[in-house]
C-alpha positions as CSV (number, residue, x, y, z in Angstrom):
1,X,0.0,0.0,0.0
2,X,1.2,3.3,-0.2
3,X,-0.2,6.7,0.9
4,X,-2.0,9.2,-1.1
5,X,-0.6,12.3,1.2
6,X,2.8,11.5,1.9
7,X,4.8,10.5,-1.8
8,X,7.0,7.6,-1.0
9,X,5.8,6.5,2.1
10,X,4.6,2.8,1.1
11,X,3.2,0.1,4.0
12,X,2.4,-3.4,4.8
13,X,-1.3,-4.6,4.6
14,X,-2.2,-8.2,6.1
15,X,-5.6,-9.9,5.6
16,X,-6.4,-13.3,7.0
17,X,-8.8,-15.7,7.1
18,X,-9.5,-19.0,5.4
19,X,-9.5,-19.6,1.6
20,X,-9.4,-22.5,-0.6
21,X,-6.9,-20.9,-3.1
22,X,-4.7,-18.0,-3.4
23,X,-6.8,-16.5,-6.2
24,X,-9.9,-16.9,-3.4
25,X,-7.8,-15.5,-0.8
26,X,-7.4,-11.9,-3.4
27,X,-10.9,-11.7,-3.9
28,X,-12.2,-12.1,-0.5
29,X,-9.4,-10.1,0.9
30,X,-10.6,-7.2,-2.3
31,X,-14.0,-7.5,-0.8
32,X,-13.7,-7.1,2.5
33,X,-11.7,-4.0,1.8
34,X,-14.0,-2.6,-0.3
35,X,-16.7,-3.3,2.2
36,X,-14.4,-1.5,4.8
37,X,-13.6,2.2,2.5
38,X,-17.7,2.0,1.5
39,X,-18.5,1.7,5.1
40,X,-15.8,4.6,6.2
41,X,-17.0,6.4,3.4
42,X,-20.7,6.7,4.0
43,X,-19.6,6.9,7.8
44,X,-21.3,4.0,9.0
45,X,-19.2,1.2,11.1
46,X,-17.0,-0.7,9.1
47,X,-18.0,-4.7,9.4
48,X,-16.0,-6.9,11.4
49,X,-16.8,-10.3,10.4
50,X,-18.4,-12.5,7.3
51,X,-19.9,-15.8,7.9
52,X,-16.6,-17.1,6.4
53,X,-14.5,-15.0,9.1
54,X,-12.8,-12.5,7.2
55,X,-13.3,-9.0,8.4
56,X,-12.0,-5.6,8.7
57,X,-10.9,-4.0,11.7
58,X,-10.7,-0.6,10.3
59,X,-10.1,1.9,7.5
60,X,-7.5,4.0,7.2
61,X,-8.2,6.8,4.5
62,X,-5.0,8.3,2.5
63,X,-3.6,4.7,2.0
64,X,-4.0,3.2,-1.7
65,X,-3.9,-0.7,-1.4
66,X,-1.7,-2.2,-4.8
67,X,-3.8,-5.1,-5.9
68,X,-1.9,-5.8,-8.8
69,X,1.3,-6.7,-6.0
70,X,-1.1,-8.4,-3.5
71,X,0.2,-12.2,-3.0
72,X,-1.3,-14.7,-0.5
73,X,0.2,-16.9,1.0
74,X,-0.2,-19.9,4.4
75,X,0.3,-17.7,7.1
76,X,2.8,-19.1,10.1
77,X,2.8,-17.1,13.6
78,X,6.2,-16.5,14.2
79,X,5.0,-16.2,18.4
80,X,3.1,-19.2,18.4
81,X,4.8,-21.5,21.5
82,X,5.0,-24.7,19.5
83,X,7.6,-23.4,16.7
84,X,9.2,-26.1,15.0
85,X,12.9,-26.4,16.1
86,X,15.7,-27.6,14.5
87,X,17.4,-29.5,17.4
88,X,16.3,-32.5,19.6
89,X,15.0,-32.9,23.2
């Protein structure tokens, strides 16, 4: 993403929820974006959750999101407290 205010500032946006391909993950990610700026927009709240569980938490106006650069990918928490490790117990 980058912002519409500031030239060169550029930003990190993360979507998540479940998908049963990447190309699903893009559209329902687009979606739920555009659900979010139409929300902000008409100043009504911005909705949290589908039935499927993706959501928005919030807008941010003066940010562009880059669609054509979006990827998805399998998401791995890197806090989670059962990381794989590379050594034996």
């Amino acid at each position: 993403m980058r912002s519409t205010v500031q030239t060169g500032v550029r930003g990190l946006h993360i979507f998540t929820g479940r998908a049963d391909s990447r190309s699903s993950a893009l559209r329902i990610a687009h979606e739920v974006y555009e659900a979010a700026r139409a929300a902000a927009e008409a100043g009504t709240e911005v909705p949290h959750g589908r039935p499927d569980g993706w959501g928005a938490r919030g807008y941010r106006p003066g940010w562009e999101l880059d669609w054509p650069a979006a990827t998805a990918a399998r998401w791995v928490n890197p806090y989670r407290w059962t990381k794989p490790s590379n050594f034996e117990l």
